[in-house]
Biopython code that builds the backbone (N, CA, C, O; Angstrom):
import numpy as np
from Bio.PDB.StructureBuilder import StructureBuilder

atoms = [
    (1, "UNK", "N", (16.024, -9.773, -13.925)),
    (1, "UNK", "CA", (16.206, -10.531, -12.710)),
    (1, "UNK", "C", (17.455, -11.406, -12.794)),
    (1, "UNK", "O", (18.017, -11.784, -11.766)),
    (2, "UNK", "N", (17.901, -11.736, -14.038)),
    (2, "UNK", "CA", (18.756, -12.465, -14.217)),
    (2, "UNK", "C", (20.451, -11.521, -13.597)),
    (2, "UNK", "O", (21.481, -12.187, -13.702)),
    (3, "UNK", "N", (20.533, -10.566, -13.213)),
    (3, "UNK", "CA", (21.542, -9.934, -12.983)),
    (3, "UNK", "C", (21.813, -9.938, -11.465)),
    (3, "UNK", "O", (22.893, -9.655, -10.947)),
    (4, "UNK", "N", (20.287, -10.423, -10.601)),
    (4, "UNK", "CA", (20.590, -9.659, -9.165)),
    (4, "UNK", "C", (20.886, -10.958, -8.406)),
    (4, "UNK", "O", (20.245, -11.980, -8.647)),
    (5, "UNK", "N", (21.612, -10.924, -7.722)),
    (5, "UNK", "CA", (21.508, -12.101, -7.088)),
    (5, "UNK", "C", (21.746, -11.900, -5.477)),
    (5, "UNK", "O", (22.409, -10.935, -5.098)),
    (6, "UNK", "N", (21.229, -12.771, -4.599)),
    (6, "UNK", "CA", (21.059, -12.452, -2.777)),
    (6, "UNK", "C", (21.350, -12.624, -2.405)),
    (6, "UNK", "O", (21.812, -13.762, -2.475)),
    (7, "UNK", "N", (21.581, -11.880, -1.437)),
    (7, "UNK", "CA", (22.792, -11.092, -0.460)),
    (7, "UNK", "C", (23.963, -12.679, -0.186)),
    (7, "UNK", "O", (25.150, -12.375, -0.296)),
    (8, "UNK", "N", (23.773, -13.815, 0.053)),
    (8, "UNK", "CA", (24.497, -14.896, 0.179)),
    (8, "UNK", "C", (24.611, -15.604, -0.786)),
    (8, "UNK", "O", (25.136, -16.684, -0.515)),
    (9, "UNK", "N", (24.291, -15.436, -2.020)),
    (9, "UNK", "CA", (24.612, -16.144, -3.095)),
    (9, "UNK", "C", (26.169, -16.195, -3.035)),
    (9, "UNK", "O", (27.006, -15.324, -2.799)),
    (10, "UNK", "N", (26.273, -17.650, -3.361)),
    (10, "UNK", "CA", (28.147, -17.813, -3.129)),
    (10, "UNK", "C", (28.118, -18.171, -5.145)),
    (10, "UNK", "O", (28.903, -19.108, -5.282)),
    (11, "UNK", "N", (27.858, -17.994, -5.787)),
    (11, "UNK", "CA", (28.025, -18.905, -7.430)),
    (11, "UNK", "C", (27.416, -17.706, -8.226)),
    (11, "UNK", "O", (26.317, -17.291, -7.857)),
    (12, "UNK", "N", (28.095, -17.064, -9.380)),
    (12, "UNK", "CA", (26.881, -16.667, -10.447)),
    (12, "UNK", "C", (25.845, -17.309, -11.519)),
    (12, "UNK", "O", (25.383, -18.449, -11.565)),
    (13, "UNK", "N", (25.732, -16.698, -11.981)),
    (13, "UNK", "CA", (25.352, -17.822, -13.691)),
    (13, "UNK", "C", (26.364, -18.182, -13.949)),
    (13, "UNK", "O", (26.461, -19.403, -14.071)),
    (14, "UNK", "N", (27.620, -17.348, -14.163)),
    (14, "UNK", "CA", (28.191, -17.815, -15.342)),
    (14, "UNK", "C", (29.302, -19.318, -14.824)),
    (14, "UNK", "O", (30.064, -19.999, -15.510)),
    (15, "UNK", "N", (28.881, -19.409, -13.042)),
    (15, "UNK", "CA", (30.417, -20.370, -12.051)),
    (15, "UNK", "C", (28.968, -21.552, -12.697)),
    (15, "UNK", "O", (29.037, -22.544, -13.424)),
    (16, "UNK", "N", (27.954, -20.981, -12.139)),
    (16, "UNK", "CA", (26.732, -21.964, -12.498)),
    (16, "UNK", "C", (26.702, -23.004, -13.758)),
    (16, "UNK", "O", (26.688, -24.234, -13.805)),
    (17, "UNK", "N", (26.699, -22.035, -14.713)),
    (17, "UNK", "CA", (26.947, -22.738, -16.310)),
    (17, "UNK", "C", (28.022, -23.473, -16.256)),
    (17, "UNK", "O", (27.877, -24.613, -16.696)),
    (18, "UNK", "N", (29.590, -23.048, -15.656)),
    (18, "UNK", "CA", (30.744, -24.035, -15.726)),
    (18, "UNK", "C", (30.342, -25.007, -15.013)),
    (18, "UNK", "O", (30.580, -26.141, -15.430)),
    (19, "UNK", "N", (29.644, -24.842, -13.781)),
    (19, "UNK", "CA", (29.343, -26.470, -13.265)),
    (19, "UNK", "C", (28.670, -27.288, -13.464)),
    (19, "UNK", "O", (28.666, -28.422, -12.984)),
    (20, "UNK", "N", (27.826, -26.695, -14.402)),
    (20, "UNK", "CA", (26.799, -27.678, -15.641)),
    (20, "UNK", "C", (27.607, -28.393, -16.291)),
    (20, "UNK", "O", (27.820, -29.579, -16.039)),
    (21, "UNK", "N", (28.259, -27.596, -17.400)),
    (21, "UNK", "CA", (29.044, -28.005, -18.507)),
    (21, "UNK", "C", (30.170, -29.134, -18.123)),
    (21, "UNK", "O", (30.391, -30.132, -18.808)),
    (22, "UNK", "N", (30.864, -28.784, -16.864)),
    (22, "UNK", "CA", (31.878, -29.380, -16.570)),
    (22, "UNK", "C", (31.752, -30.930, -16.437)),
    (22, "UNK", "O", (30.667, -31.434, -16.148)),
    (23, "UNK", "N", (32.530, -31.452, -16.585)),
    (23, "UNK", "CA", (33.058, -32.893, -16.951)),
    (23, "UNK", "C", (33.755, -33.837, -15.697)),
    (23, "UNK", "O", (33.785, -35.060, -15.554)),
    (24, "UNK", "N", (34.375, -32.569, -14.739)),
    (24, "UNK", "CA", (34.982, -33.156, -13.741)),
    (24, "UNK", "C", (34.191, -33.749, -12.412)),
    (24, "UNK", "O", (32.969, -33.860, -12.324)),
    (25, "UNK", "N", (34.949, -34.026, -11.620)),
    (25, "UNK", "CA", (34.587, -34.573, -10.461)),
    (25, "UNK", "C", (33.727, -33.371, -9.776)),
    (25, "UNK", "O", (33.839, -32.157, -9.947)),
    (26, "UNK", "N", (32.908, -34.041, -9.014)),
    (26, "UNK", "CA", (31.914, -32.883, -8.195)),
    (26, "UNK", "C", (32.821, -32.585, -7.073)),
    (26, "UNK", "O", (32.871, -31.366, -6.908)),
    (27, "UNK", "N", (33.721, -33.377, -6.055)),
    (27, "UNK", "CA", (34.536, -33.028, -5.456)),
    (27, "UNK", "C", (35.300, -31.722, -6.120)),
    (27, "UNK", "O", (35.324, -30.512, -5.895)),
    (28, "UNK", "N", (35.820, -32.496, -6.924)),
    (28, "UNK", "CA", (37.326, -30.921, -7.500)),
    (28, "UNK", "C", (36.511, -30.147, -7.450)),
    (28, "UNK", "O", (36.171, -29.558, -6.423)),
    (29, "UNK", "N", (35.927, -29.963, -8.816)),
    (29, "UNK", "CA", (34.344, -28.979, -8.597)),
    (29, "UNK", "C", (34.479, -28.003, -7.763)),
    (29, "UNK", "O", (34.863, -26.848, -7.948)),
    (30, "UNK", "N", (33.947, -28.851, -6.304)),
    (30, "UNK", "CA", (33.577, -28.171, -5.221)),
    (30, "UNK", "C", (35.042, -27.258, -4.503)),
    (30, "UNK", "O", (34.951, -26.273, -3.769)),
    (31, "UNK", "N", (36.368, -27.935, -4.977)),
    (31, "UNK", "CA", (37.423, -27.519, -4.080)),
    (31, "UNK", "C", (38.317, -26.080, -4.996)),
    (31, "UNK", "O", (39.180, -25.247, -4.715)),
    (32, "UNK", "N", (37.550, -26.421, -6.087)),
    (32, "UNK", "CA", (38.066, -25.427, -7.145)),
    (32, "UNK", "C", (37.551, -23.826, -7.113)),
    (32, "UNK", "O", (38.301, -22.873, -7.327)),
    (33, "UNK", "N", (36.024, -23.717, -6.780)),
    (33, "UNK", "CA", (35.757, -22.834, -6.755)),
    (33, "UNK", "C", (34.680, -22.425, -4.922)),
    (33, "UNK", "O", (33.788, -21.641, -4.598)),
    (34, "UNK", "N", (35.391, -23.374, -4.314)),
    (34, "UNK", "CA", (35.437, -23.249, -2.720)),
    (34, "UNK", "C", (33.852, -23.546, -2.156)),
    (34, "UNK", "O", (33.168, -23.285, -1.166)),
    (35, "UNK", "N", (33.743, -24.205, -3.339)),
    (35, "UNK", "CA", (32.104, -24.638, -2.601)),
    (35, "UNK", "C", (32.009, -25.652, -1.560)),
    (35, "UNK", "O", (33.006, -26.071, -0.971)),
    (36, "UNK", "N", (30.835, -26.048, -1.328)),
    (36, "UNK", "CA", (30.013, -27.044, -0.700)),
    (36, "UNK", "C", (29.904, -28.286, -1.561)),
    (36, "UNK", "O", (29.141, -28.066, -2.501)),
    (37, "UNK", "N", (30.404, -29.525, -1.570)),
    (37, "UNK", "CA", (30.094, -30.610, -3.171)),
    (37, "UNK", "C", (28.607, -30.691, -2.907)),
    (37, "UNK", "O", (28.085, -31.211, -3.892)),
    (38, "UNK", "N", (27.612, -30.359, -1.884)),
    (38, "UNK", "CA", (25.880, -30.511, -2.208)),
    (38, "UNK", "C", (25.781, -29.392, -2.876)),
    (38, "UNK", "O", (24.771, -29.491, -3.574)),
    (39, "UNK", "N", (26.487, -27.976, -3.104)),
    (39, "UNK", "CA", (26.126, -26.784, -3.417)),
    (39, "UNK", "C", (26.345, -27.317, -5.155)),
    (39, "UNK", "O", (25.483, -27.040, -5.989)),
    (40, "UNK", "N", (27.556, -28.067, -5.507)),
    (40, "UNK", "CA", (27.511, -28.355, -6.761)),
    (40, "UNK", "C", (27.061, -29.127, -7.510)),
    (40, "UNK", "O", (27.286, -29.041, -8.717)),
    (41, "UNK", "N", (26.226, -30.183, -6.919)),
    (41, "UNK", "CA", (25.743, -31.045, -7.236)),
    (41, "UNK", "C", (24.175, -30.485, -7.307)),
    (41, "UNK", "O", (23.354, -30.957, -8.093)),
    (42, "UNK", "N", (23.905, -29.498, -6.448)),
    (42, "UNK", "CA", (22.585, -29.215, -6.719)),
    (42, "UNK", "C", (22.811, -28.362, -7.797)),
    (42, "UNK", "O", (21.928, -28.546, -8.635)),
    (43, "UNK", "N", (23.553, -27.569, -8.118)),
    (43, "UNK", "CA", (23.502, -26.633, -9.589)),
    (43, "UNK", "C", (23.563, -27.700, -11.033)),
    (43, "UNK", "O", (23.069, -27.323, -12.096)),
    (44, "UNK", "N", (24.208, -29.000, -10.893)),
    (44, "UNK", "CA", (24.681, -29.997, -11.788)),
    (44, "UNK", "C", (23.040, -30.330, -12.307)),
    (44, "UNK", "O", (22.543, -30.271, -13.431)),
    (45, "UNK", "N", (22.331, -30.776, -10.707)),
    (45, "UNK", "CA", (21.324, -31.073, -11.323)),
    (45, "UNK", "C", (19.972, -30.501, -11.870)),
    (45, "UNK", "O", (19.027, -31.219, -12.197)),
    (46, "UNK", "N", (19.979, -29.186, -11.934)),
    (46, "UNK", "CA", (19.069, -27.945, -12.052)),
    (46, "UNK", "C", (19.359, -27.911, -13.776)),
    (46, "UNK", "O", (20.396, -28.254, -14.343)),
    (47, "UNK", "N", (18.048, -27.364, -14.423)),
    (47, "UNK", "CA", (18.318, -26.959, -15.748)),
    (47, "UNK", "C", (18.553, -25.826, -15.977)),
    (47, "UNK", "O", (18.806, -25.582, -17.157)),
    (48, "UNK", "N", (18.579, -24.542, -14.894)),
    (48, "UNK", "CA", (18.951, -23.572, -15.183)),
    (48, "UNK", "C", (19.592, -22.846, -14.677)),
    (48, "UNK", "O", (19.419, -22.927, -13.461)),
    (49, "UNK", "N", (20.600, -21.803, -15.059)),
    (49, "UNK", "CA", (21.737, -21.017, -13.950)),
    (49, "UNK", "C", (20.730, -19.871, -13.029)),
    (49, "UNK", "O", (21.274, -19.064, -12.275)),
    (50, "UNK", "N", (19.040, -19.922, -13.215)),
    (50, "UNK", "CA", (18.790, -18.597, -12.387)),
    (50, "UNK", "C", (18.758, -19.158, -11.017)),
    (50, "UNK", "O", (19.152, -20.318, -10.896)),
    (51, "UNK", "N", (18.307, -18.451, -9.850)),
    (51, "UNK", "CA", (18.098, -18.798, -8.649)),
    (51, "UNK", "C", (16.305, -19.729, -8.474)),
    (51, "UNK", "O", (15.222, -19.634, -9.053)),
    (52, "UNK", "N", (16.666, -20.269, -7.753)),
    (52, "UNK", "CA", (15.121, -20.768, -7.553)),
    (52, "UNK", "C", (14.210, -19.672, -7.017)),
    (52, "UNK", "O", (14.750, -18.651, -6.593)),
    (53, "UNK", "N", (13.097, -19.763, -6.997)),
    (53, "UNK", "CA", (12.089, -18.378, -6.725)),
    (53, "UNK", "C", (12.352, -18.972, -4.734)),
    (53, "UNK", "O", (12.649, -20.082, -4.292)),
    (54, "UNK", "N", (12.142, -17.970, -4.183)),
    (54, "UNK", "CA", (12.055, -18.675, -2.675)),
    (54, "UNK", "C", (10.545, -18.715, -2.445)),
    (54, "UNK", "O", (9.608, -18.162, -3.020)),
    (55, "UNK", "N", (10.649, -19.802, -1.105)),
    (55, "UNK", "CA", (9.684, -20.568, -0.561)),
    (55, "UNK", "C", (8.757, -19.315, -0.238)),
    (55, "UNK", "O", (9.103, -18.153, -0.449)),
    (56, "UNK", "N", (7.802, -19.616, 0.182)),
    (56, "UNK", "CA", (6.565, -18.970, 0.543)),
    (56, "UNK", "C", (6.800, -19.759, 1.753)),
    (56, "UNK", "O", (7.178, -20.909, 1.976)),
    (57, "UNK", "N", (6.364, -18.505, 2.633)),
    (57, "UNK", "CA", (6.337, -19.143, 4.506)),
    (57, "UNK", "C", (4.897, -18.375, 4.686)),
    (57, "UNK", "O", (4.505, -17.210, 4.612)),
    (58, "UNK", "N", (4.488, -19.293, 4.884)),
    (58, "UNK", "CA", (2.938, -19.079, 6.153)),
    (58, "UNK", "C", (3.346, -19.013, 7.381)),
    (58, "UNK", "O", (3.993, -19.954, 7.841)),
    (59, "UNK", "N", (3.094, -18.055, 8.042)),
    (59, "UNK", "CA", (2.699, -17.466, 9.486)),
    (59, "UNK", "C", (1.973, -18.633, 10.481)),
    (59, "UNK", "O", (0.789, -18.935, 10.332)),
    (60, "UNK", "N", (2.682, -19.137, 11.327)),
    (60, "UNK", "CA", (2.030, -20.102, 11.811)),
    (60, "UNK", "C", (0.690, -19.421, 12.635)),
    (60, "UNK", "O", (0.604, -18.379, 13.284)),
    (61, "UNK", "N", (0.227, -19.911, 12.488)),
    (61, "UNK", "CA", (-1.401, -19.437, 13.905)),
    (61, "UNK", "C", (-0.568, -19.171, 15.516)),
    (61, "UNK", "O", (0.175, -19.920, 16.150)),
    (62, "UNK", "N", (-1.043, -17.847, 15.796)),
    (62, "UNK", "CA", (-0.805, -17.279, 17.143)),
    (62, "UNK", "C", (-1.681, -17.841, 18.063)),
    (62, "UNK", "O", (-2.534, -18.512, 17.481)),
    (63, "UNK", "N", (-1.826, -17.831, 19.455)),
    (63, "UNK", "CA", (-2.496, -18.027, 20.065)),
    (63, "UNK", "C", (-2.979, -19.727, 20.541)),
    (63, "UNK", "O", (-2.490, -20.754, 20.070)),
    (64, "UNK", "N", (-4.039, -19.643, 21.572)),
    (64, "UNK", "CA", (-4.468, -20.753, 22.518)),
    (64, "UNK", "C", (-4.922, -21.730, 21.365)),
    (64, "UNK", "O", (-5.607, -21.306, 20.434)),
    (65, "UNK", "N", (-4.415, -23.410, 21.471)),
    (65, "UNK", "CA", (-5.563, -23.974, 20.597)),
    (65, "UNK", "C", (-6.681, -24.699, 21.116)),
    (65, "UNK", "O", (-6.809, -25.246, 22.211)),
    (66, "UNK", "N", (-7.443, -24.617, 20.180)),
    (66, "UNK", "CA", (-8.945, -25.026, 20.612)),
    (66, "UNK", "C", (-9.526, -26.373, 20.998)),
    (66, "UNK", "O", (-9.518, -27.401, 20.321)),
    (67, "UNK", "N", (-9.961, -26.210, 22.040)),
    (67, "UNK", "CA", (-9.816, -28.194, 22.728)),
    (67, "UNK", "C", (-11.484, -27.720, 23.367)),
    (67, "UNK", "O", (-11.801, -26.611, 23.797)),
    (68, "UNK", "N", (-12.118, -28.615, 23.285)),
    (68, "UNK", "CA", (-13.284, -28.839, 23.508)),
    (68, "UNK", "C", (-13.361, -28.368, 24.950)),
    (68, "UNK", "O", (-12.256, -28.381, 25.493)),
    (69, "UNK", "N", (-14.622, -27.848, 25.920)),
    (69, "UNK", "CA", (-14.599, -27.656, 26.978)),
    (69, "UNK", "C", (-14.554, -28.612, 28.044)),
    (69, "UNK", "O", (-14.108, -28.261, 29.137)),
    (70, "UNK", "N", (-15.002, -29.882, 27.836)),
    (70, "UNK", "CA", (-14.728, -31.154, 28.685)),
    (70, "UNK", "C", (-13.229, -30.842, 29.230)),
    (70, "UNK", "O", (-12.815, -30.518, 30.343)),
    (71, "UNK", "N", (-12.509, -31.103, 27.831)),
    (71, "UNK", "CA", (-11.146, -31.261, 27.944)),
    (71, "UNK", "C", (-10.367, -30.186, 28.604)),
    (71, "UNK", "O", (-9.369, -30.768, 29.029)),
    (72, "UNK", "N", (-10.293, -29.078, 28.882)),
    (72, "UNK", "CA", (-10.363, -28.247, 29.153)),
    (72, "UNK", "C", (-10.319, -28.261, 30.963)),
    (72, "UNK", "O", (-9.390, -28.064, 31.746)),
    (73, "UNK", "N", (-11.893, -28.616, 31.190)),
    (73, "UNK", "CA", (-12.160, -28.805, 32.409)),
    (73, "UNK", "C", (-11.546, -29.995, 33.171)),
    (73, "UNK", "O", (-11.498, -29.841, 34.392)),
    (74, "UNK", "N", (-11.001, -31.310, 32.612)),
    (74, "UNK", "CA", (-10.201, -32.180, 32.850)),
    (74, "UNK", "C", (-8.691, -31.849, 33.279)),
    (74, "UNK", "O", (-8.196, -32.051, 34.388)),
    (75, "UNK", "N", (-8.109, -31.329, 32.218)),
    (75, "UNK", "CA", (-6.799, -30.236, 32.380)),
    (75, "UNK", "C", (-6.672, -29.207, 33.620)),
    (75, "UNK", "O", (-5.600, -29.140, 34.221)),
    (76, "UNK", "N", (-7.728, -28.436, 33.986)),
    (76, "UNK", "CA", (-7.571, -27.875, 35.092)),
    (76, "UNK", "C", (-7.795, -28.759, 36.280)),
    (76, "UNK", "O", (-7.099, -28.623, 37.286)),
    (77, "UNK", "N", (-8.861, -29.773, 36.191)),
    (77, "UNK", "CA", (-8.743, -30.561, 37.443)),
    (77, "UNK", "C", (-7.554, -31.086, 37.785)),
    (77, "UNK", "O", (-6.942, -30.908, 38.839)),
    (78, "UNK", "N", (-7.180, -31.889, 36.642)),
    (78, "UNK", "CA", (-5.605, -32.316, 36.726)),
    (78, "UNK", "C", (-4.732, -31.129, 37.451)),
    (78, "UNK", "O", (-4.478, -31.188, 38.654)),
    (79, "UNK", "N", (-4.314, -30.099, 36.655)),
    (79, "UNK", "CA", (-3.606, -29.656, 36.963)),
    (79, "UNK", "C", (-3.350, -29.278, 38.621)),
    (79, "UNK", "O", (-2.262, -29.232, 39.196)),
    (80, "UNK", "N", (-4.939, -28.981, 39.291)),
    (80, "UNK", "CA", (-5.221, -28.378, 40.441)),
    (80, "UNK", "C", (-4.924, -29.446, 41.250)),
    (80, "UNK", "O", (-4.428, -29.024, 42.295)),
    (81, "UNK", "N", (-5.009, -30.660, 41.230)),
    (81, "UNK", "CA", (-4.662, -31.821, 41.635)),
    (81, "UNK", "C", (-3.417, -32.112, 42.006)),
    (81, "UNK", "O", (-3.125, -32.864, 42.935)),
    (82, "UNK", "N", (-2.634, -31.513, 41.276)),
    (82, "UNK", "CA", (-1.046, -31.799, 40.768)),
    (82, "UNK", "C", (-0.781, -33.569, 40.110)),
    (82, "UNK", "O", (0.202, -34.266, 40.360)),
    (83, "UNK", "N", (-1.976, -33.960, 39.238)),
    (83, "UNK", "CA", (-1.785, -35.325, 39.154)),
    (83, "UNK", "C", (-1.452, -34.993, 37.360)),
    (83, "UNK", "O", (-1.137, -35.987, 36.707)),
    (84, "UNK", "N", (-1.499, -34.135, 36.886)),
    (84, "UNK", "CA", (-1.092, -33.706, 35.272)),
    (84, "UNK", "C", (0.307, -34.392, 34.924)),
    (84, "UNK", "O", (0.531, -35.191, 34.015)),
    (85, "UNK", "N", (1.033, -33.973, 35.703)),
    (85, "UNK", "CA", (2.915, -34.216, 35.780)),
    (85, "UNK", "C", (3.029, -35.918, 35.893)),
    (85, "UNK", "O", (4.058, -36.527, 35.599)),
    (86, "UNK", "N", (2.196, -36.348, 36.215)),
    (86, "UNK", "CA", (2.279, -37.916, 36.603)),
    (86, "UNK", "C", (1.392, -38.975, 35.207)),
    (86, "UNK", "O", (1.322, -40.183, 34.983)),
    (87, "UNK", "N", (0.746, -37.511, 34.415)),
    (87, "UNK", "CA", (0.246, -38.682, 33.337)),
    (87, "UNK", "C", (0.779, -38.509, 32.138)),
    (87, "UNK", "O", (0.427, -39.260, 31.229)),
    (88, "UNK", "N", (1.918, -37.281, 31.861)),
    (88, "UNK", "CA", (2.362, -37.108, 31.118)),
    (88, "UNK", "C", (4.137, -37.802, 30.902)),
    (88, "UNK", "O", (4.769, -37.570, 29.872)),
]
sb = StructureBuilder()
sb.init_structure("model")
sb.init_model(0)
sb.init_chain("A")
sb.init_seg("    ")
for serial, (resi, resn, name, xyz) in enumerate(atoms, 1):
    if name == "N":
        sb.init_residue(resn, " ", resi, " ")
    sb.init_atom(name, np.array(xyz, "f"), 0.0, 1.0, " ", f" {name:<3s}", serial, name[0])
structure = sb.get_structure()
């Protein structure tokens, strides 16, 4: 895994390791090898040259959410009313 890196990776290991090691300014740093200075500063402060694993995304919930039937029946009165627009 250590070889592949994704599709927008702008740094390898090995730009990675120099910006560990390096001594200089995070600016130059950044102007030297055309980065971002947050892009180098976040590798500065990482202990390692691999990529971070990516996030896990949950699927938000599809569909109507669930409101008690009172409420419900309030909402349509409102709405049928046209007095909804006036309490919001």
């Amino acid at each position: 895994m250590a070889g592949i890196l994704h599709s927008s990776a702008r740094t390898t290991p090995r730009v990675r390791a120099e910006l560990q090691a390096s001594k200089e300014s995070t600016r130059s740093l950044a102007e030297q090898y055309g980065l971002n200075p947050k892009t180098v500063a976040k590798w500065r402060k990482r202990g390692t040259t691999e990529d971070a694993r990516p996030a896990i995304h949950h699927a938000r919930a599809q569909g109507l959410s669930v409101r008690p039937a009172a409420a419900n029946s309030v909402c349509l009165a409102l709405c049928y009313f046209g007095m909804l627009g006036a309490l919001l």
